[in-house]
FISELUM-329133 format. One line per 3 residues: number of its first residue (from 1); their letters; for each residue x, y, z of C-alpha. Coordinates in Angstrom, 3 decimals, decimal comma, always signed. Example, Ala and Ser with C-alpha at 12.3 -4.5 7.8 and 13.67 -1.06 7.14 Angstrom:
<tises>
1> AS> +12,300:-4,500:+7,800 | +13,670:-1,060:+7,140
</tises>
This chain:
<tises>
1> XXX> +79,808:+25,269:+69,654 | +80,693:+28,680:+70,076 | +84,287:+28,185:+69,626
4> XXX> +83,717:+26,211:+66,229 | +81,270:+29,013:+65,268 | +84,030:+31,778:+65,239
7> XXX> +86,628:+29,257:+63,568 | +83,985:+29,173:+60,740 | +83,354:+32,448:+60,819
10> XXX> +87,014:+33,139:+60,738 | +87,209:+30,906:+58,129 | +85,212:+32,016:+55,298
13> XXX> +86,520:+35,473:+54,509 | +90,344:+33,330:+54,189 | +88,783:+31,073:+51,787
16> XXX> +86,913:+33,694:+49,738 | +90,053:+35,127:+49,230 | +92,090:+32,220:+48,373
19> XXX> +89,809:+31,248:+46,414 | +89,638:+34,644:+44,371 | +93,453:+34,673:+44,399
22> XXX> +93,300:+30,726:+42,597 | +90,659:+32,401:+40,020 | +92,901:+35,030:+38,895
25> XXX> +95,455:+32,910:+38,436 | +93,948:+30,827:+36,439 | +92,318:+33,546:+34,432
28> XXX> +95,715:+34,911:+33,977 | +97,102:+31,749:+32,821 | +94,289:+30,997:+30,412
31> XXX> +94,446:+34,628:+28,941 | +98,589:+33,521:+28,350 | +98,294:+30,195:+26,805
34> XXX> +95,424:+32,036:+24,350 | +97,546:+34,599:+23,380 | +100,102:+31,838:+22,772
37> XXX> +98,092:+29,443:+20,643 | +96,858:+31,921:+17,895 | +99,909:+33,831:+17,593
40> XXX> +102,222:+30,530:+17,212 | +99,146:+29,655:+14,424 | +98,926:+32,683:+12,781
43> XXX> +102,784:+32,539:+12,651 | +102,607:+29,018:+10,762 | +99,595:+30,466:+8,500
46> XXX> +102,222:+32,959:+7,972 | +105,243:+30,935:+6,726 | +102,832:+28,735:+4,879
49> XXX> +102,263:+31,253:+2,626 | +105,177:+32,522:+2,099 | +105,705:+28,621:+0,746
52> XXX> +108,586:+27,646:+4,003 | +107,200:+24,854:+4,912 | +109,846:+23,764:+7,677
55> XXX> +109,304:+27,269:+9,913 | +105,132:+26,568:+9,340 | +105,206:+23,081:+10,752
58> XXX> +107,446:+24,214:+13,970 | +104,864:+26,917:+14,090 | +101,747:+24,360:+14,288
61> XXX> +103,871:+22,234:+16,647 | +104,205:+24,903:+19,496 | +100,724:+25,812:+18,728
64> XXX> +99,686:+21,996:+18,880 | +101,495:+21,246:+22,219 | +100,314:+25,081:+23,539
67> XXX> +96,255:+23,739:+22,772 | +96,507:+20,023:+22,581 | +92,967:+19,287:+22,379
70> XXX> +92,254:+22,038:+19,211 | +91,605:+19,383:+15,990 | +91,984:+21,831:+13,195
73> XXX> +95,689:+22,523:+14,426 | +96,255:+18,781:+14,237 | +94,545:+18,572:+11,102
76> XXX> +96,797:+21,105:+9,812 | +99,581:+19,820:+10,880 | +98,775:+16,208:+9,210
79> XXX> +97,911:+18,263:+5,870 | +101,579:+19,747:+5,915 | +103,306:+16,503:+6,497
82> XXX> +101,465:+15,206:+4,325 | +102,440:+17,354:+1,331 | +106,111:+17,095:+2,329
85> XXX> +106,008:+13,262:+1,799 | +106,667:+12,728:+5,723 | +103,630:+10,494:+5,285
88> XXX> +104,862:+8,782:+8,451 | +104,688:+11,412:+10,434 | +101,012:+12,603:+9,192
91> XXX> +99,174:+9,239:+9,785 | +100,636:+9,472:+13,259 | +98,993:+12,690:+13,872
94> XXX> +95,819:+12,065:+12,056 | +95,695:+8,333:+14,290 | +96,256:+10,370:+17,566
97> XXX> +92,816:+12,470:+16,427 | +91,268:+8,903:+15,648 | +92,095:+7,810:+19,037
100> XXX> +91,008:+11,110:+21,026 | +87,312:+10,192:+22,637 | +85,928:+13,916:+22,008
103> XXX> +86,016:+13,714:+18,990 | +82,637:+15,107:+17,220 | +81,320:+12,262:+14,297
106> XXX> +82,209:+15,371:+11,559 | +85,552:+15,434:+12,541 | +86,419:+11,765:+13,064
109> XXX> +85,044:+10,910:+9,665 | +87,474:+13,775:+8,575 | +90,101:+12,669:+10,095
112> XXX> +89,716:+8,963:+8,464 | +89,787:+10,206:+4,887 | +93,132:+12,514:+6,799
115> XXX> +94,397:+9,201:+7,145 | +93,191:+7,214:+3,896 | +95,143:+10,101:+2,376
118> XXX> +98,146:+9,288:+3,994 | +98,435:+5,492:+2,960 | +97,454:+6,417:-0,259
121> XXX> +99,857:+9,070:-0,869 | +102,491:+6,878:+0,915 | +101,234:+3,803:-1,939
124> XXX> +100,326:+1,775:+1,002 | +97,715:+0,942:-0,689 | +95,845:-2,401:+1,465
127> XXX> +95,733:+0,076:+4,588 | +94,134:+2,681:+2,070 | +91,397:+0,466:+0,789
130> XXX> +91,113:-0,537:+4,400 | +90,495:+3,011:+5,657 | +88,617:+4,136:+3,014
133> XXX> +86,182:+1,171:+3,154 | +85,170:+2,904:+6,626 | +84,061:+5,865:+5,435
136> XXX> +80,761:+4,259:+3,851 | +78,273:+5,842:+4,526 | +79,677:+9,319:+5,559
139> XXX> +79,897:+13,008:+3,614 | +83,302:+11,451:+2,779 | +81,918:+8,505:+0,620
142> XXX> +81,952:+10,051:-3,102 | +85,516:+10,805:-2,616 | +86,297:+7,435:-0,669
145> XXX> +85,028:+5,572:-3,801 | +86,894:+7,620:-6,635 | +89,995:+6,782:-4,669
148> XXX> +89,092:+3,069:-4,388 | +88,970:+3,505:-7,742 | +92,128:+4,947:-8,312
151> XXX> +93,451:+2,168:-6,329 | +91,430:-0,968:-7,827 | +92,657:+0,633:-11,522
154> XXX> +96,322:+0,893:-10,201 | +96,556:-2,733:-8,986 | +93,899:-4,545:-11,882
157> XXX> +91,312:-5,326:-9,581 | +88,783:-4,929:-13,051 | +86,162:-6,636:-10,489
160> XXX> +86,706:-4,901:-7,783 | +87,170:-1,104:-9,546 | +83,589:-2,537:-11,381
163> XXX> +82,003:-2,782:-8,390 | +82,631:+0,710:-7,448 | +81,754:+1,970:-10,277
166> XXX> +78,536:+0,224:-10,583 | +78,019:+2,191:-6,774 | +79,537:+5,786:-8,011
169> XXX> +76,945:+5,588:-11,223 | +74,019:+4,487:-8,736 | +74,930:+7,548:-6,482
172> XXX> +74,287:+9,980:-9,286 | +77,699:+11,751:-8,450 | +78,235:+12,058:-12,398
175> XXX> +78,466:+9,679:-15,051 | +81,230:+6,986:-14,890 | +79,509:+4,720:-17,726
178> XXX> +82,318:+5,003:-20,463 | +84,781:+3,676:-17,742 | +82,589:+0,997:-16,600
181> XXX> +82,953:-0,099:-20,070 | +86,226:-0,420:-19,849 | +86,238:-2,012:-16,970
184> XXX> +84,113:-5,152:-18,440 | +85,798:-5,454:-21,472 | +89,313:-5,687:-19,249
187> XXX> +87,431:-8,282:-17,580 | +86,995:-10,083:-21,186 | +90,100:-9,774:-22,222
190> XXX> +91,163:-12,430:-19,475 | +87,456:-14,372:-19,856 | +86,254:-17,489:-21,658
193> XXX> +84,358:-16,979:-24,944 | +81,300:-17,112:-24,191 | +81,590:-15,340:-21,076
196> XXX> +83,865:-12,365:-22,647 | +80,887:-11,725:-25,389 | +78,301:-10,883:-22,480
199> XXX> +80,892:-8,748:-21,459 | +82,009:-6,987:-24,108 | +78,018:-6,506:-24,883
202> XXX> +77,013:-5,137:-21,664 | +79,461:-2,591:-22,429 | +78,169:-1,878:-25,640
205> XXX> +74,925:-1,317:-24,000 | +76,376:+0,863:-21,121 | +78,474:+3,331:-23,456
208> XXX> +77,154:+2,139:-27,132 | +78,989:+5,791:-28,806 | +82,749:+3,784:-27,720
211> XXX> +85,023:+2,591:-29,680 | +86,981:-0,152:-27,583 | +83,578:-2,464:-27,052
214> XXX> +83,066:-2,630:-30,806 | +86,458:-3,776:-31,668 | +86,387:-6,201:-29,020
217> XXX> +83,152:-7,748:-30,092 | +84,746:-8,019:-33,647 | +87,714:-9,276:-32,221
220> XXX> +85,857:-12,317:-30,666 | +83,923:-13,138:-33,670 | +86,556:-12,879:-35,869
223> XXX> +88,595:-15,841:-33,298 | +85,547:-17,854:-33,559 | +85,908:-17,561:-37,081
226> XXX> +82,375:-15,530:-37,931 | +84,375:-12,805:-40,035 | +81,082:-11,907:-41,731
229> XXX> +79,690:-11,027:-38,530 | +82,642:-8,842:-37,477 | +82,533:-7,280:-40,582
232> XXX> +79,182:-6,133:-39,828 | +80,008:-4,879:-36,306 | +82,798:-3,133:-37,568
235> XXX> +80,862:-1,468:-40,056 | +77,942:-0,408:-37,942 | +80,076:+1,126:-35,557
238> XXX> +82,172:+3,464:-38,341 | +78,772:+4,995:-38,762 | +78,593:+5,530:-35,502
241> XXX> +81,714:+6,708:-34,320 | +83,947:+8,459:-37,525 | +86,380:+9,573:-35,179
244> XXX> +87,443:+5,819:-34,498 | +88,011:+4,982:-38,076 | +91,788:+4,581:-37,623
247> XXX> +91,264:+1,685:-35,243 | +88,113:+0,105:-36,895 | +90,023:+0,466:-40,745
250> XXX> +92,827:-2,994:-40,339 | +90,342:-5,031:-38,298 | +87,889:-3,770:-40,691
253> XXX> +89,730:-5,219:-43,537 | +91,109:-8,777:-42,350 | +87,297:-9,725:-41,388
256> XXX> +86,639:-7,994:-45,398 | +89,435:-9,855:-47,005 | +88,342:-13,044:-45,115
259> XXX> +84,931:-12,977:-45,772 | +84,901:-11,876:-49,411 | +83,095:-9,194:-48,941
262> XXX> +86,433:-6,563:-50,249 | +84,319:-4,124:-52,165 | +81,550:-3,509:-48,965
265> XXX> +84,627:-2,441:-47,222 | +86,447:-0,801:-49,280 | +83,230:+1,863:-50,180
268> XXX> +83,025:+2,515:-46,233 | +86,925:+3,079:-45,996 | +86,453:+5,018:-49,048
271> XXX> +84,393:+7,545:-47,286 | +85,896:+7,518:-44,415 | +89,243:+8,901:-46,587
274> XXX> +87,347:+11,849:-48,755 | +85,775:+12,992:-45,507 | +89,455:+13,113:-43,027
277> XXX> +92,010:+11,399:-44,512 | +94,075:+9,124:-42,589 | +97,213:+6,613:-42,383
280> XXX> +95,411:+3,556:-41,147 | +92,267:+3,913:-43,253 | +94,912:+4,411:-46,573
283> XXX> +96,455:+0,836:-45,716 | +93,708:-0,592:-45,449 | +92,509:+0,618:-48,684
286> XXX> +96,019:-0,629:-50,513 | +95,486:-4,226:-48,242 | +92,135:-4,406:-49,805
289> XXX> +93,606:-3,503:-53,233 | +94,876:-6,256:-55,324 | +96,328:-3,981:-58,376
292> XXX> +99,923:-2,255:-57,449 | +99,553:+0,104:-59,592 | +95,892:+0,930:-58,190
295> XXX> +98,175:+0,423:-54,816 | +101,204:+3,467:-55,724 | +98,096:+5,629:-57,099
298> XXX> +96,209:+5,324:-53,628 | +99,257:+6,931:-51,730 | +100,111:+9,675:-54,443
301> XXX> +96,060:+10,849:-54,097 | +96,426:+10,751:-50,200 | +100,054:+12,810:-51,217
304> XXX> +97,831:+15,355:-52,782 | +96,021:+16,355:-49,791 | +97,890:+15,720:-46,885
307> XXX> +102,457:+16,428:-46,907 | +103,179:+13,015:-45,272 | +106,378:+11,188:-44,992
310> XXX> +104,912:+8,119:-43,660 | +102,838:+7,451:-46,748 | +106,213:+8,866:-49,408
313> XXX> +108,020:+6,096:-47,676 | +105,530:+3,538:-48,458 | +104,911:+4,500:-52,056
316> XXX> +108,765:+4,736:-52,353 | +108,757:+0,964:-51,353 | +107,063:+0,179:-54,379
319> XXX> +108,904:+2,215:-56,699 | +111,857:+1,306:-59,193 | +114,691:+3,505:-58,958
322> XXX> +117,885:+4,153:-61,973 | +120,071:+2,837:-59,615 | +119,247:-0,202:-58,068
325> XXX> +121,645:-0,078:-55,595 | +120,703:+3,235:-53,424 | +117,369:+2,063:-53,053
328> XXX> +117,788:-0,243:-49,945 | +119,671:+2,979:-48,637 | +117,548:+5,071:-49,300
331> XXX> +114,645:+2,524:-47,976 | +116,117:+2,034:-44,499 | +116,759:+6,129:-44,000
334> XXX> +113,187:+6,694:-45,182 | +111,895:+4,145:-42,818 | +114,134:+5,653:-39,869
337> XXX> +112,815:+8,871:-39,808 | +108,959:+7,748:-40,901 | +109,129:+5,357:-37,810
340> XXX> +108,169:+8,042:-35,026 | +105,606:+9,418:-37,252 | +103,178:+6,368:-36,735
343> XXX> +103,322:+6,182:-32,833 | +100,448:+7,292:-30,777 | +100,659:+9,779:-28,253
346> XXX> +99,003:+10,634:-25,153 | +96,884:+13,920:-25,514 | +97,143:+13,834:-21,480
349> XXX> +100,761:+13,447:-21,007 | +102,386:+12,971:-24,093 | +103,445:+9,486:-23,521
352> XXX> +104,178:+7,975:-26,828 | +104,017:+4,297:-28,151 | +103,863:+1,718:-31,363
355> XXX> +100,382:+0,688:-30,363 | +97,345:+2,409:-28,855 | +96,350:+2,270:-25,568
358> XXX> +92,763:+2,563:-23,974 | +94,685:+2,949:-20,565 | +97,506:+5,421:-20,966
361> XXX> +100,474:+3,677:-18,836 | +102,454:+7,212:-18,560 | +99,732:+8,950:-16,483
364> XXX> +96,830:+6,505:-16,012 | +94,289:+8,496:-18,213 | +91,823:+6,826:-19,981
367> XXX> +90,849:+7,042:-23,838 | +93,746:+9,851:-23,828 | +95,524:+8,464:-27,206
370> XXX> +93,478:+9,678:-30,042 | +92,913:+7,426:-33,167 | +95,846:+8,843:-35,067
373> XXX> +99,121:+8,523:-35,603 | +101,497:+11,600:-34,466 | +102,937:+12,472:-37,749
376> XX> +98,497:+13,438:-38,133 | +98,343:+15,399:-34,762
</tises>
């Protein structure tokens, strides 16, 4: 006993020491790989903005593999990849955060949108809707559903991109009611009759100062062959929106001519023209107008007010020149150069085109073409 007794007391003072020693080290080393991982950060904070990308990201790298378990470096590091289109390369590092166990419940719902990003921005769109259908429920949700959206709108899922915005309206995150409407009457477009009109009226209901539900409704009761009715519709809704007038004035006037009702539309498209004149509403006047002469005076009063080409090329249509044989000439060079004048553009993106859109197909906006031809912008 006594000769184990002196080994231990022998014993203690080494290992106090050694054990001192092994602290310092570590200390030492600890203090080093510190200094290491914020400098190498700051450094990529650094070339980030000063815009070079390429030094930033070999910056977060050493500071990555330096502090391996730090998120916010790896979350950095996805963000960068991510805006260099190496979208590859970011869901790898956002699915190695996914797959870490330490993760707190903040930062793996963060670094799930990270990765709904990714597939998104990559247009892997299936494993975007997939990871962004995990994120109900979270602080990420709002956002998660406006890109659902995005993605529902993209492929003409009118259902699906209904559904969600039926939730996002419930949520109170702002109103989305004027796009709902357009959601249903995309839905009718592609529906049955009867099934289009409930529709097409649930969207009147949902965003009843639109144009597009309107016209549809008249568009459905003019195929069923109820012209009077459309007439009506047509006629209710100029009141309600003026600003719509160019789109409501042909329909307007087929369901007039067809119905016999010429003179009830004409006093509406009337008014419509002394308060903002415009193309669309001025054909539809000379449509309605069985007299030619009534006809050439219609354009030479809208001449009057407003320098257009489009409407000198029409009235010179009508018109008898001294010699016969320039007209057609002169016709088809008028009608070359009036011809961009009646597109509609995009106020978004500038996107022009013969016919209006709801949906602008250049940028994806929605009621971005206003109700007037570009030679009136």
């Amino acid at each position: 006993m006594e000769f184990d007794a002196l080994w231990l007391l022998l014993g203690l003072p080494v290992a106090f020491a050694l054990g001192w020693i092994a602290s310092r080290l570590d200390l030492r080393q600890l203090r080093i790989e510190n200094r290491q991982a914020p400098k190498a950060y700051f450094r990529g904070l650094n070339f980030l903005l000063n815009e070079q990308q390429d030094q930033a990201i070999d910056a977060f790298i050493e500071a990555v593999r330096n502090d391996p378990d730090t998120s916010e470096l790896h979350f950095a590091l996805g963000n960068l990849f991510r805006r260099r289109g190496e979208y590859e390369r970011a869901v790898r590092v956002h699915e190695h955060l996914l797959s870490r166990g330490d993760l707190s419940r903040v930062e793996r719902h963060r670094a799930q949108h990270a990765l709904a990003l990714d597939f998104l921005k990559a247009g892997l769109l299936d494993r975007a809707e997939e990871a962004l259908r995990k994120l109900d429920g979270t602080e990420h949700e709002p956002e998660a559903l406006l890109a659902l959206l995005s993605i529902y709108e993209r492929t003409r899922d009118w259902p699906q991109a209904t559904q969600i915005a039926r939730k996002l309206d419930a949520s109170g995150e702002g109103s989305i009611a004027i796009r709902l409407a357009h959601y249903l009457c995309e839905q009718a477009a592609q529906a049955p009759n009867e099934t289009a009109e409930r529709l097409v009226r649930e969207a009147m209901q949902l965003a009843p100062t639109a144009a597009r539900p309107a016209l549809e409704l008249a568009a459905l009761q003019r195929r069923s062959g109820d012209h009077r009715a459309s007439l009506d519709t047509l006629i209710q809704h100029a009141g309600a929106v003026p600003t719509a007038m160019g789109l409501i004035a042909g329909p307007l006037a087929e369901s007039a001519q067809a119905s016999s009702q010429a003179a009830r539309a004409a006093r509406v498209l009337q008014e419509s023209q002394a308060n903002q004149p415009s193309l669309d509403v001025l054909d539809a006047l000379v449509t309605l107008e069985p007299d030619p002469a009534a006809k050439r005076a219609l354009y030479m009063r809208h001449l009057e007010r407003e320098p257009s080409l489009v409407a000198a090329t029409r009235w010179m249509a009508g018109e008898r020149l001294e010699n016969e044989e320039s007209h057609p000439l002169l016709q088809r060079a008028l009608d070359h150069a009036a011809k961009p004048l009646t597109r509609y553009r995009c106020a978004a993106c500038g996107f022009e085109a013969n016919r209006h859109f709801w949906h602008c197909p250049g940028c994806q906006a929605w009621d971005s073409y206003p109700a007037r031809r570009v030679e009136e912008l």
